[in-house]
C-alpha positions as CSV (number, residue, x, y, z in Angstrom):
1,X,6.9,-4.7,25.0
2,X,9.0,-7.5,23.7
3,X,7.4,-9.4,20.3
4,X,9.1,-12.9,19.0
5,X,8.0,-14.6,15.3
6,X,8.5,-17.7,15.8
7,X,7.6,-21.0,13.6
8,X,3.9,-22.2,14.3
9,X,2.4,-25.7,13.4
10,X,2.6,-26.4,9.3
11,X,5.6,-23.5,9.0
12,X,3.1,-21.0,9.8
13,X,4.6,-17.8,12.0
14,X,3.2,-16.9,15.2
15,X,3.8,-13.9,16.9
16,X,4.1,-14.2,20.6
17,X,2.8,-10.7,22.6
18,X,4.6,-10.4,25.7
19,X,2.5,-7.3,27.1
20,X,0.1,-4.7,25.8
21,X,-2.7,-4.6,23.0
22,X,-0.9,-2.5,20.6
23,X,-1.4,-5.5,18.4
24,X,-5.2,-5.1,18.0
25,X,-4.8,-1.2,18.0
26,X,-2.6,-1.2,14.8
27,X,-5.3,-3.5,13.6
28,X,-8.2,-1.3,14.1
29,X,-6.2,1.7,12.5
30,X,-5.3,-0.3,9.2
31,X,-9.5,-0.7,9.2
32,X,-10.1,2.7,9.6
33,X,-7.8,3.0,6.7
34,X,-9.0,0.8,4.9
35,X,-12.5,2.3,5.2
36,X,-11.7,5.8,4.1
37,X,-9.6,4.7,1.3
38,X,-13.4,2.6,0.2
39,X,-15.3,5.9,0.7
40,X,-13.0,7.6,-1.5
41,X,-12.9,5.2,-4.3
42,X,-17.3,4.7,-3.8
43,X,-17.3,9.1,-4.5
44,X,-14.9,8.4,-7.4
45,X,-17.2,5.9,-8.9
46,X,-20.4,8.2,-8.8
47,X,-18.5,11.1,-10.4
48,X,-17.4,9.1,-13.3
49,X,-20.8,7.4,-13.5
50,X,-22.4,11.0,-12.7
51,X,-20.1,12.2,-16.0
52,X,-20.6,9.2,-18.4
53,X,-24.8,9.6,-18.0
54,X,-24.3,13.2,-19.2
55,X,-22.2,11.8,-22.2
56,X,-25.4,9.7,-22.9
57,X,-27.4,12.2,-22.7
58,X,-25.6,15.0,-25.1
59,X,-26.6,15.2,-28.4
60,X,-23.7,14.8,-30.0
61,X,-22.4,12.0,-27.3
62,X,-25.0,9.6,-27.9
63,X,-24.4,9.7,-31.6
64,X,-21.5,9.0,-31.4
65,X,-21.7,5.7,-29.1
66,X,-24.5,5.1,-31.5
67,X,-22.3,4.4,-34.5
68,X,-19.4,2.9,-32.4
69,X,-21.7,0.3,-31.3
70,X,-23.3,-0.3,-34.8
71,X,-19.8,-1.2,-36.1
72,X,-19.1,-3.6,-32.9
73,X,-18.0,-1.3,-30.3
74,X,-20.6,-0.7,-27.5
75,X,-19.1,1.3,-24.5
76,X,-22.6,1.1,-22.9
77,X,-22.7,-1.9,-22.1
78,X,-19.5,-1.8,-20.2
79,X,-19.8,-1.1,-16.5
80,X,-18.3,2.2,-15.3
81,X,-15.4,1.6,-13.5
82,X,-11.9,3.7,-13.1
83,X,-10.1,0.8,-15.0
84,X,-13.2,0.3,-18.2
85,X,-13.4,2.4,-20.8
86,X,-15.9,4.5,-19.9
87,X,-14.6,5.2,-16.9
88,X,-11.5,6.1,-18.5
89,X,-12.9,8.3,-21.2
90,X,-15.1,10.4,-18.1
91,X,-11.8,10.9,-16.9
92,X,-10.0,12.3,-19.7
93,X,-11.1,15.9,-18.7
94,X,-8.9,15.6,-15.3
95,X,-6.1,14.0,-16.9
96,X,-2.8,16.3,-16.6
97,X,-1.7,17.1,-19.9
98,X,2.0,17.0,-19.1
99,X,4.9,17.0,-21.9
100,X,6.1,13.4,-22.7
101,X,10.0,12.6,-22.6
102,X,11.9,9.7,-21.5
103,X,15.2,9.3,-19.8
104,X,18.0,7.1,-18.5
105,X,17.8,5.6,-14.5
106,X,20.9,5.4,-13.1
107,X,21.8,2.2,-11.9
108,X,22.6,2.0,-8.0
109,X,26.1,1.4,-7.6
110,X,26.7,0.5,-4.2
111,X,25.2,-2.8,-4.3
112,X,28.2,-5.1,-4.0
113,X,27.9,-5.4,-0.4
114,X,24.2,-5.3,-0.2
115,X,24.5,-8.6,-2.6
116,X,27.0,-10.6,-0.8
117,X,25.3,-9.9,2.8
118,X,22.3,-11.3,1.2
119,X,23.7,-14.2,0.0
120,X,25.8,-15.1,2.9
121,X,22.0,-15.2,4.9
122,X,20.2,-17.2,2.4
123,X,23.1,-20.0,2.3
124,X,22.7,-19.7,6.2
125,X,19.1,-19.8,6.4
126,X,19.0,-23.3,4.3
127,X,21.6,-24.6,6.0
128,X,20.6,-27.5,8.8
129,X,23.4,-26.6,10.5
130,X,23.2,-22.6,11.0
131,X,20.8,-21.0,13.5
132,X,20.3,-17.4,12.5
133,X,17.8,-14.6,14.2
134,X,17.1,-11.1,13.3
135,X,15.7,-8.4,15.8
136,X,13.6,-5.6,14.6
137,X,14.7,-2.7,17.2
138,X,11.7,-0.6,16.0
139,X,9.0,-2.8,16.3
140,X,11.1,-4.7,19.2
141,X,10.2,-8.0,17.6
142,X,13.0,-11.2,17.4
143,X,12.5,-13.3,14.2
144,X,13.5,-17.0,14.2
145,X,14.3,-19.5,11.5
146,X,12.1,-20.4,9.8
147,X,9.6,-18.1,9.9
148,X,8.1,-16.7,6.9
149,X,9.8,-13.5,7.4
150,X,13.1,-15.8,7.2
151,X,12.4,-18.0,4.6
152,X,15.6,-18.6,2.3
153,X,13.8,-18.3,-1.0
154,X,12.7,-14.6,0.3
155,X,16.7,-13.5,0.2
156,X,17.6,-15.3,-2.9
157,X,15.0,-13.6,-4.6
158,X,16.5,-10.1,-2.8
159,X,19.4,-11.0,-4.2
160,X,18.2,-12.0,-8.4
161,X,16.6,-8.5,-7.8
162,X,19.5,-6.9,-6.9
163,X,21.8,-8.3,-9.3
164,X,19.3,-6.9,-12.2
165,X,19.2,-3.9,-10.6
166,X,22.8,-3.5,-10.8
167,X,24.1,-5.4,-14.3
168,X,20.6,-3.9,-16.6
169,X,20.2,-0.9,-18.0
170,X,16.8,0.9,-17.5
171,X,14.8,3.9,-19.3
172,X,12.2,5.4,-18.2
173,X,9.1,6.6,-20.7
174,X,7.0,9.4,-18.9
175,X,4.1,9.6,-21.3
176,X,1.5,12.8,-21.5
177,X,-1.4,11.2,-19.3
178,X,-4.1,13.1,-21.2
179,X,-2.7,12.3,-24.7
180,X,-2.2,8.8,-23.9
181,X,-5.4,7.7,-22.6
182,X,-6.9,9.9,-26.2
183,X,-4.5,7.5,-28.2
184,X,-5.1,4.3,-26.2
185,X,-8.6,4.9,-26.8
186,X,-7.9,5.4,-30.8
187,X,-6.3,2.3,-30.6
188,X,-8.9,0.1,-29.5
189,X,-11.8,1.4,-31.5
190,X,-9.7,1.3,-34.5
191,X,-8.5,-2.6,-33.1
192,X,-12.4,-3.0,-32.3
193,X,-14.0,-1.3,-35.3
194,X,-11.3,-1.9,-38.2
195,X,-12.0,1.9,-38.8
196,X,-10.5,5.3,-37.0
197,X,-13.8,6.8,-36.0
198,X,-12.1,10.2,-35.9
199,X,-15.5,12.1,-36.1
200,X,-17.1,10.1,-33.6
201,X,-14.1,9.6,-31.1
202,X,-14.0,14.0,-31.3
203,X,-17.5,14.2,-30.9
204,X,-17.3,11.9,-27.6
205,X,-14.4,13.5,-26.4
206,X,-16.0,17.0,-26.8
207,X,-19.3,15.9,-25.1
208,X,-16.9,14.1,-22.0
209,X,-15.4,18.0,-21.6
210,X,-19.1,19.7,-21.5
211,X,-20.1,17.0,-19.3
212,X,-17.4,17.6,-16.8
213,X,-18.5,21.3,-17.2
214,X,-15.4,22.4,-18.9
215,X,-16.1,25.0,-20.9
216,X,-13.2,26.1,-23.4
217,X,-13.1,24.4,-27.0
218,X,-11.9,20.7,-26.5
219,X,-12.9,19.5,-30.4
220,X,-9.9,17.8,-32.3
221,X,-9.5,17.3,-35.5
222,X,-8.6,14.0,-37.4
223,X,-4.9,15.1,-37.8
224,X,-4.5,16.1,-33.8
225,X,-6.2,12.9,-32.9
226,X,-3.9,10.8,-35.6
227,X,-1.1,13.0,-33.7
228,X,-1.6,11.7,-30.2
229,X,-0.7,8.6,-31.3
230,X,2.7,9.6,-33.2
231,X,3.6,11.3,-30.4
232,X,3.0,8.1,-28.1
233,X,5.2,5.9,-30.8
234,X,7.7,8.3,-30.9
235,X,7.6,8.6,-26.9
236,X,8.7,5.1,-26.7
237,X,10.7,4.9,-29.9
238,X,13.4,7.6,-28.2
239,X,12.9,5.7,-25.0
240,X,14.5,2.3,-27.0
241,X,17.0,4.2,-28.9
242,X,18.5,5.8,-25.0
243,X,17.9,2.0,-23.7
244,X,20.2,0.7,-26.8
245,X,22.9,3.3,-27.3
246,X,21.8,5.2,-30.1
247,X,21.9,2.0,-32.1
248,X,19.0,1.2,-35.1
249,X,16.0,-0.5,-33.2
């Protein structure tokens, strides 16, 4: 089966099936897909609403978002979700707690060629005067100017990436997952609150672990909690100092 894209009415593509229905078959699968990846994320959601009702409930839990919302942070009211803070804070528990460090990415440096190919088919694509066409051999499809799989601005934006890719330097900051989410959280009730809440932050982190049935001492004190976020400063403070050569930030 042979596939052409091909510019529709108002620039929009159209692809033109010669024979078969594998068309509508990849479209069923990316459903499918699209359904299970749903079901997952629904079974996510009741675990971490599952977990934050037992945080509620505990004793020591409740007191806690008790005095947080007295002094104008109320994590109850805030819908449980895997990106809202209480979804975040009922997923601490699971949370890899991995060593932080950060390090250099080398830069690619074979992209000279990748570059000038690039450009030479953007200048070609908005020229009136050149008629270029690309054939997928795997998907045996023919692309033709201008469809939106050819559109000039597409290469010349290849390209601007590329050229960054090749002329800046980058660092990467792998940060502990568990620690950082603890210290984000610090953050924003301190940003929230004006106050560190150090007692009541341990107290809800300690009910999050019994309520995820974890049963091995998970209290910190003040000074571990004030540590999570040195540790996360200093994380990206040695990530800046590799990014600028050792030179004062």
């Amino acid at each position: 089966m042979l596939r052409m894209v091909c510019p529709g009415p108002q620039g929009l593509s159209i692809r033109c099936r010669i024979a078969g229905n594998a068309e509508s078959d990849y479209e069923l699968g990316l459903q499918s897909k699209r359904g299970a990846q749903m079901q997952t994320e629904r079974l996510q959601q009741e675990d971490l609403k599952k977990i934050w009702s037992t945080i509620r409930k505990d004793r020591y839990g409740a007191r806690a978002l008790a005095i947080l919302k007295r002094d104008g942070f109320d994590l109850v009211r805030i819908p449980v979700e895997s990106r809202t803070w209480p979804g975040m804070i009922a997923s601490i528990p699971f949370l890899p707690n991995l060593r932080a460090r950060s390090r250099l990415l080398p830069r690619p440096q074979y992209l000279r060629l990748s570059i000038g190919f690039l450009r030479e088919l953007s200048r070609s694509l908005a020229s009136p005067h050149c008629h270029v066409e690309a054939y997928d051999p795997r998907e045996r499809i023919i692309y033709m100017k201008p469809s939106n799989e050819m559109s000039p601005l597409l290469f010349t934006e290849a390209v601007n990436c590329l050229e960054k890719m090749r002329s800046w330097k980058w660092v990467i900051a792998e940060h502990n997952p568990r620690q950082h989410a603890i210290a984000s959280l610090r953050w924003e009730i301190r940003w929230r609150t004006r106050k560190p809440h150090d007692k009541e932050l341990a107290d809800l982190l300690d009910a999050t672990f019994r309520a995820c049935g974890l049963k091995e001492s998970s209290y910190m004190a003040s000074e571990s909690l004030k540590k999570t976020e040195t540790t996360e400063r200093e994380t990206r403070k040695a990530a800046r100092r590799k990014l600028l050569g050792g030179r004062p930030l």
